[in-house]
C-alpha positions as CSV (number, residue, x, y, z in Angstrom):
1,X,0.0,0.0,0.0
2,X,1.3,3.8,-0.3
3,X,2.0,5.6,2.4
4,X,-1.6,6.7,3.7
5,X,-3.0,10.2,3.2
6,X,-4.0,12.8,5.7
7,X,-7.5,13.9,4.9
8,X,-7.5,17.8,3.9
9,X,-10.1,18.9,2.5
10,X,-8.9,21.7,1.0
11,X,-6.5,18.9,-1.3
12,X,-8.9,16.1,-1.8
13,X,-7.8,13.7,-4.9
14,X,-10.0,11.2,-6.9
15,X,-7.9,8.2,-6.7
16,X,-10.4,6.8,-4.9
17,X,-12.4,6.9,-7.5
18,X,-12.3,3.0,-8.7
19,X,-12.3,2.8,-12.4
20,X,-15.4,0.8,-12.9
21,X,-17.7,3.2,-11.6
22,X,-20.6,4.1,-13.9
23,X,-19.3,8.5,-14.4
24,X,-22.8,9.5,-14.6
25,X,-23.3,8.0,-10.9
26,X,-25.8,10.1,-9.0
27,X,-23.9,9.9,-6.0
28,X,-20.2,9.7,-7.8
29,X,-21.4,13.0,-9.6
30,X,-22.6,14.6,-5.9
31,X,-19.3,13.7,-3.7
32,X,-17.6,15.2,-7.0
33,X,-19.3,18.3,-6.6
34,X,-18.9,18.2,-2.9
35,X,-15.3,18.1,-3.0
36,X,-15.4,20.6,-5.4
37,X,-17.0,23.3,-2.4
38,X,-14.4,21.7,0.1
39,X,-11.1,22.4,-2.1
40,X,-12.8,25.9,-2.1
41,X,-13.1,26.5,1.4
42,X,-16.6,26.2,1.6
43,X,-18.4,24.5,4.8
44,X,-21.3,22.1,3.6
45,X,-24.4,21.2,5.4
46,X,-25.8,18.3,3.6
47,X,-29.6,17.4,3.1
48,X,-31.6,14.6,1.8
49,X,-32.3,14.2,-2.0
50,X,-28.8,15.4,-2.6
51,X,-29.3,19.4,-1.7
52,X,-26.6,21.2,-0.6
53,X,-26.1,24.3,1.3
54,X,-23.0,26.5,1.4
55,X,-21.1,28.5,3.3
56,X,-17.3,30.1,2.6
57,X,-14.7,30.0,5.3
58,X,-12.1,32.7,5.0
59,X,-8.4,30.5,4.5
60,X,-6.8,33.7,6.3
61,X,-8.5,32.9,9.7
62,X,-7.7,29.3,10.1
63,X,-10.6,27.7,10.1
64,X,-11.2,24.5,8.3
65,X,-14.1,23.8,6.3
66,X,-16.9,21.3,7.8
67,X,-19.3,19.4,6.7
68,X,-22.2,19.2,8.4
69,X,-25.0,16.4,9.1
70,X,-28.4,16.2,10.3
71,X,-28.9,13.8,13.4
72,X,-31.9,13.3,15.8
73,X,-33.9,10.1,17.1
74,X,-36.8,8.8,15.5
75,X,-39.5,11.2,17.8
76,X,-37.1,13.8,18.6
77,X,-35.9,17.4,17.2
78,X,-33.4,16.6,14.8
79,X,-29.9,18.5,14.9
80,X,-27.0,19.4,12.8
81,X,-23.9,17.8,13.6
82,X,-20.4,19.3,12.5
83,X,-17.4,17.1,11.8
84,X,-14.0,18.3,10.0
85,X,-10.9,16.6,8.5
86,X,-9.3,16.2,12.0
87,X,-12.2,14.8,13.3
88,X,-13.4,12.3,10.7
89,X,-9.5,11.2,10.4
90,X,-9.5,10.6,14.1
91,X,-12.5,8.0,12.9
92,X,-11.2,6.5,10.2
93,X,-7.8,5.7,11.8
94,X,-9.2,4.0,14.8
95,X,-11.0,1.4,12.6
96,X,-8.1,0.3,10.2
97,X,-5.8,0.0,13.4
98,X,-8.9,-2.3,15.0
99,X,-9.1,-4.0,11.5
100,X,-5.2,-4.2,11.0
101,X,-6.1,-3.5,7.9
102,X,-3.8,-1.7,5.9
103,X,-6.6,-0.4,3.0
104,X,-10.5,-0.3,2.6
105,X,-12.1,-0.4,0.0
106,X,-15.9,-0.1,-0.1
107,X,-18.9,-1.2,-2.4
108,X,-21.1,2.3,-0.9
109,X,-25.0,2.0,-1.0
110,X,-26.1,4.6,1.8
111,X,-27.2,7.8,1.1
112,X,-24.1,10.2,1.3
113,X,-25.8,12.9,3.3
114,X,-25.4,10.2,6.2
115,X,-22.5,10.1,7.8
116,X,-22.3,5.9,7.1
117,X,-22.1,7.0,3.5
118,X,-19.3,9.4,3.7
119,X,-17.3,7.9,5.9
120,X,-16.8,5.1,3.5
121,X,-15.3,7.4,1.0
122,X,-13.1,9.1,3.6
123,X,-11.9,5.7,4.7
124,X,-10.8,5.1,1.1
125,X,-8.9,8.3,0.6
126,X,-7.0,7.9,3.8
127,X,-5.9,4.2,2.8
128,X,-5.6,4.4,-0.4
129,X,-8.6,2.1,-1.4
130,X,-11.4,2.6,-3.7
131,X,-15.1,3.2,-4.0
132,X,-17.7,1.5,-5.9
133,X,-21.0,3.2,-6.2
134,X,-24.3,0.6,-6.3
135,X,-27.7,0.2,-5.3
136,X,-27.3,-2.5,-2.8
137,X,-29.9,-4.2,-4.8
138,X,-27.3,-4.9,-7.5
139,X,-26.2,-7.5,-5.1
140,X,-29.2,-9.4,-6.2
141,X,-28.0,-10.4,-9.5
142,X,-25.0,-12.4,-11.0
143,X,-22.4,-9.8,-10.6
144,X,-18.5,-10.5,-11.8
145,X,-16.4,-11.1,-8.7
146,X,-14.4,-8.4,-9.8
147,X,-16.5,-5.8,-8.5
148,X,-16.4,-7.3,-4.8
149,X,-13.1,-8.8,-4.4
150,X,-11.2,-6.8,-1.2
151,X,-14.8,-4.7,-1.1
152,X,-16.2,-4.0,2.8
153,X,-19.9,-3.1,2.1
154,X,-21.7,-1.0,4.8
155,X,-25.2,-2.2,5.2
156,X,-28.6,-1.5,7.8
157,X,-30.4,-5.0,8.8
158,X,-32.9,-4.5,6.3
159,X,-31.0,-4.6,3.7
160,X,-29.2,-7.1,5.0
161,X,-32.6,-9.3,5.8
162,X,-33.5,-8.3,1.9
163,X,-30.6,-9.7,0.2
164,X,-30.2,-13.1,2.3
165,X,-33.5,-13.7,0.9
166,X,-32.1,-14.2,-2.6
167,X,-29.8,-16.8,-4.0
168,X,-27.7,-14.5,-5.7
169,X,-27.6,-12.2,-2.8
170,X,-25.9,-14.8,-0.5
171,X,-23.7,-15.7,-2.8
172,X,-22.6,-12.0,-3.4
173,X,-22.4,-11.1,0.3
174,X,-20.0,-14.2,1.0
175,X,-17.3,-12.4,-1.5
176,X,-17.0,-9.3,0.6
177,X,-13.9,-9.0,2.8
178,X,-16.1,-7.7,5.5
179,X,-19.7,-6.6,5.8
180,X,-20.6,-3.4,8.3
181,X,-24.0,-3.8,10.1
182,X,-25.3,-0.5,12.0
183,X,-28.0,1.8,12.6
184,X,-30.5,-1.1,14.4
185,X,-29.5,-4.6,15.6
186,X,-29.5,-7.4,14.0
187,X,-32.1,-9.2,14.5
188,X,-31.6,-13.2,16.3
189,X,-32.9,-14.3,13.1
190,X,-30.8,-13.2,10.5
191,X,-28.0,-13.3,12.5
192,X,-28.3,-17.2,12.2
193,X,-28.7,-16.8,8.4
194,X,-25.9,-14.9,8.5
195,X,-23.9,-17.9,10.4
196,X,-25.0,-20.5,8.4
197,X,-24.2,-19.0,5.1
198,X,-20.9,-18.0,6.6
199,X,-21.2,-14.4,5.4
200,X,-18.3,-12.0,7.1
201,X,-20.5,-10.1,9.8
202,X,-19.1,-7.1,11.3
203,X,-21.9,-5.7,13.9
204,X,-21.3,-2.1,14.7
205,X,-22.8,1.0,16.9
206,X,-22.1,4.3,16.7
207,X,-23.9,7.5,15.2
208,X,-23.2,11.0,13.6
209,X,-22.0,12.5,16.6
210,X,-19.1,10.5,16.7
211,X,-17.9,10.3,12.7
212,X,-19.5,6.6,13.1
213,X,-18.7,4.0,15.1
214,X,-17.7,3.6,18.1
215,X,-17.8,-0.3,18.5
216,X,-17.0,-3.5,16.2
217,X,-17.7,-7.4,16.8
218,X,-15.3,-9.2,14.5
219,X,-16.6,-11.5,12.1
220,X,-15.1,-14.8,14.2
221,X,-16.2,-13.8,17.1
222,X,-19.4,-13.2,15.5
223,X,-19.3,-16.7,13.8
224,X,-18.2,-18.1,17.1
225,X,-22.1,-16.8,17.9
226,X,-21.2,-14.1,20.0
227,X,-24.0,-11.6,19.8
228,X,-24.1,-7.5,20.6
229,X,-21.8,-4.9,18.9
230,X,-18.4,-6.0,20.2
231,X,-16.1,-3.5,21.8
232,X,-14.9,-0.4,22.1
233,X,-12.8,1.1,19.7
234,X,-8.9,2.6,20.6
235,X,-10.4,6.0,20.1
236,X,-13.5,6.1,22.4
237,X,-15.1,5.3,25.5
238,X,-18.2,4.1,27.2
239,X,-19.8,4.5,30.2
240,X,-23.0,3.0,31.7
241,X,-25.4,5.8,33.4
242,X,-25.7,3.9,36.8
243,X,-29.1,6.3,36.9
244,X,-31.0,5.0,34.2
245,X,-28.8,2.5,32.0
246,X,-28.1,5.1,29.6
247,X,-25.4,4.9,27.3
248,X,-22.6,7.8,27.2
249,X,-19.4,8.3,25.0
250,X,-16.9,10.0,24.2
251,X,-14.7,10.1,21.4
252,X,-12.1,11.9,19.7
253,X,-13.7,11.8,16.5
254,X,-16.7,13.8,18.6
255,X,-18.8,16.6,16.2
256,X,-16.9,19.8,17.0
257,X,-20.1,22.2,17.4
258,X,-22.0,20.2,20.4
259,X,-18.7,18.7,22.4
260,X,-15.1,18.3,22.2
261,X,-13.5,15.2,22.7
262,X,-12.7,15.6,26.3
263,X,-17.1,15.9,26.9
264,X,-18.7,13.0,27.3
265,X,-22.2,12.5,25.2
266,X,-25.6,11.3,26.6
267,X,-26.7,9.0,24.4
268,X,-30.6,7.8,24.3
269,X,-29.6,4.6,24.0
270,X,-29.9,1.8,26.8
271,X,-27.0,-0.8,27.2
272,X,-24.7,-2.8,29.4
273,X,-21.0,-4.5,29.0
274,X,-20.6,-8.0,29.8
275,X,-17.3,-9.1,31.5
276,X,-14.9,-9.7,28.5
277,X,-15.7,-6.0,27.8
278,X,-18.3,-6.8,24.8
279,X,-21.5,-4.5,24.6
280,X,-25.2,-4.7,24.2
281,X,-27.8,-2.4,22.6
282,X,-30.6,-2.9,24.7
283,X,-33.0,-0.3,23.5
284,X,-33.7,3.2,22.8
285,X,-35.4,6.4,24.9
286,X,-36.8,7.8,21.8
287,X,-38.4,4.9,20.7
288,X,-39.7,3.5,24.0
289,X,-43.9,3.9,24.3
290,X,-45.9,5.1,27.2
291,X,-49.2,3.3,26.9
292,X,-51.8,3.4,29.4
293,X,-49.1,4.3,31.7
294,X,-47.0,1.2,31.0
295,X,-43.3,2.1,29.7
296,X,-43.3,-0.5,26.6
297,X,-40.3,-1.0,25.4
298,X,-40.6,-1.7,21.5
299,X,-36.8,-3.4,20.8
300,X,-38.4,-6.8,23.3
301,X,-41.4,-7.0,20.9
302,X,-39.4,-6.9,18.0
303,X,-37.3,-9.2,19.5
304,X,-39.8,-11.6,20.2
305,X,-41.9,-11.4,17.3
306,X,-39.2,-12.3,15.2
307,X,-38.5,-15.8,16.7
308,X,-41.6,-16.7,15.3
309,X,-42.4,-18.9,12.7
310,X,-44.6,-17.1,10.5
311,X,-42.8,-13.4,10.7
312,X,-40.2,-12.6,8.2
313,X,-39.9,-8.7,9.6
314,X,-41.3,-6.8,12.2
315,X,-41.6,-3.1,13.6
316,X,-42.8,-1.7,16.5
317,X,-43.9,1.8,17.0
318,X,-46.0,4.7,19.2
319,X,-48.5,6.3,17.8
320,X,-50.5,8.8,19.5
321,X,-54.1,7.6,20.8
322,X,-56.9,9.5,23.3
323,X,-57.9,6.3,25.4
324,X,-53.9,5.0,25.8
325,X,-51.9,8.3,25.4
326,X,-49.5,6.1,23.1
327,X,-51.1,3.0,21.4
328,X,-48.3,0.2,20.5
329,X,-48.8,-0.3,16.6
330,X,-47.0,-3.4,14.3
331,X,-45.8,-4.2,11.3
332,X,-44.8,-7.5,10.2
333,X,-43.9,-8.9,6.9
334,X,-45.6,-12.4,7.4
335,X,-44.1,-15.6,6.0
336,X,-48.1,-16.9,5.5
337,X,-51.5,-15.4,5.5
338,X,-52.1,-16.0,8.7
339,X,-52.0,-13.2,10.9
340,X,-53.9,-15.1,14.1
341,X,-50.9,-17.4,14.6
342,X,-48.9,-14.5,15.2
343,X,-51.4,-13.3,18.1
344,X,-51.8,-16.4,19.3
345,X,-47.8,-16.6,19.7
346,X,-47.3,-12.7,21.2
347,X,-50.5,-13.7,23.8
348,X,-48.6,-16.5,24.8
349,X,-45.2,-14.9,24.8
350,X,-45.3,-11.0,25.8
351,X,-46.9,-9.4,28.9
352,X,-50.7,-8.2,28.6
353,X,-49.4,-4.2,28.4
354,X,-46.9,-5.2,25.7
355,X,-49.4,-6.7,22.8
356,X,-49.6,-4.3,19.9
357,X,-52.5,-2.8,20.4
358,X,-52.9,-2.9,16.3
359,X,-51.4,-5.4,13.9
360,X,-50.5,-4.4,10.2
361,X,-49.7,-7.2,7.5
362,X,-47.2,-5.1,5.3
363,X,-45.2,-5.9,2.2
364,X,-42.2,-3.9,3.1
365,X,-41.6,-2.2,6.8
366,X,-41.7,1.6,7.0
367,X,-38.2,2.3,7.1
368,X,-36.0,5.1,5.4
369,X,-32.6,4.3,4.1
370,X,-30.4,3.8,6.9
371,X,-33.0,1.6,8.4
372,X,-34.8,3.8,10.5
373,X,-38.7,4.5,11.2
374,X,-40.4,6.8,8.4
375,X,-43.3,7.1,10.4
């Protein structure tokens, strides 16, 4: 491998273009033009459906340019969050060191006004890798194994649960050298696809604050059928809230405009650490449902739904009601036509106050593209 870059965004190349890539690529064209505005000194806040806003940033005084994304939980007010070269190189460092890997390349399907979508690009530049640009659905088709070879892919479990459903899909994911999963666990499920068809796993948490994540399970130990989101990474920490369970970080690769690195974050996330210093997403504040006064914790529904026979996917949400305050509302892609099973099996297996309150048979879950809630 060359020697490996620095990230300035003021002298960002295209080798990390890879030659195969289609030049009339949405998002090639779009991180084009984005580097563009960096080289010029101009700070980018980045919104969906590829709109940009700009700001210049005077060379004279210092500053670096940024580039800004928008972050916020599912029910909450969402927020901008500002991370610069120093930061995201902090990020990208961490992971090849935890890796020992001395280049990555990356097959990138997620939306580039995420930061799980540019980080896969600045990972590239730093290493000297490459980037492909695909719909992750492209996976679903006979593709040359030229196109994957030394390729990590960065994925959300529903994509993931969408291309172990295809032949070709398997086959395709087995090629990569390592597959990222974040933005919602895995569910128990698919994990055990994922064993069986001894496809390289690489469960992950983190979030925009942070440049990314914060944690990484290796594929063996993931093999070995460890579950949760492995351990910390050399340049973070965690702490448990011994309050409420709460999760908290802190990170050098921290979004300059709400903390530095020496602050420690709040996350809304529950969690704990088991002994061999492994750790465990165990739910979410934003997403947890007050209903009739219960606290209902979607993430065990979910959980227990999809041990089931009959249920492919499921999804549990809160949505506002008069007689419960917050009625508990699911969608589940069934595996039959026989949506009284899967009462029969949640009666039996969840406490009275955490049956959905209203079932919905659904062809596809309502999720956006990093596999969050749309609704």
């Amino acid at each position: 491998m060359e020697e490996a870059l620095k990230i300035n965004f003021r002298d960002l190349n295209t080798r990390w273009i890879h030659k195969k890539n289609d030049p009339n690529n949405k998002n090639l064209l779009l991180v084009k033009k984005l580097f563009q505005s960096l080289q010029k000194g101009e700070s980018l806040w980045l919104e969906a459906d590829r709109k940009i806003y700009k700001k210049e940033v005077s060379q004279d005084s210092g500053t670096k340019p940024s580039l800004f994304f928008r972050s916020g939980g599912t029910s909450g007010a969402k927020k901008w969050v500002e991370h610069n070269e120093n930061s995201i190189e902090v990020a990208v460092k961490s992971l090849l060191s935890t890796l020992n890997e001395e280049e990555i390349s990356s097959w990138c399907c997620l939306p580039l006004n995420h930061v799980g979508g540019m980080m896969q690009i600045f990972r590239a530049i730093y290493s000297g890798g490459q980037v492909l640009f695909y719909d992750y659905r492209k996976l679903l088709e006979e593709i040359p194994y030229s196109l994957i070879e030394n390729q990590w892919l960065s994925l959300v479990p529903t994509q993931l649960h969408n291309l172990l459903g295809n032949q070709h899909g398997c086959k395709n994911l087995r090629r990569f050298r390592g597959i990222f999963i974040g933005g919602a666990a895995i569910p128990e499920n698919i994990a055990v696809k994922c064993r069986n068809q001894n496809i390289p796993i690489f469960p992950t948490y983190g979030m925009s604050e942070t440049a990314g994540m914060v944690t990484i399970l290796t594929a063996d130990s993931f093999h070995e059928g460890q579950q949760g989101v492995g351990k910390v990474l050399p340049h973070a920490q965690l702490e448990i809230d011994s309050s409420d369970k709460r999760i908290s970080v802190k990170s050098g690769s921290m979004c300059l405009n709400l903390l530095n690195n020496n602050d420690w974050l709040k996350t809304p996330d529950y969690g704990q650490r088991d002994k061999g210093g492994n750790w465990f997403i165990s739910g979410r504040l934003d997403r947890f449902i007050i209903s009739g006064g219960e606290k209902v914790n979607p993430f065990i529904i979910e959980k227990v739904l999809s041990q089931n026979e009959f249920v492919d996917e499921c999804l549990v949400i809160g949505v506002d009601d008069q007689r419960w305050g917050q009625k508990t509302v699911c969608y589940i892609t069934p595996k039959n036509n026989n949506p009284q099973k899967i009462l029969d099996y949640a009666r039996k297996n969840l406490e009275p106050h955490m049956i959905p309150k209203e079932w919905n048979m659904v062809k596809q879950l309502p999720l956006n593209s990093m596999g969050k809630p749309s609704i």
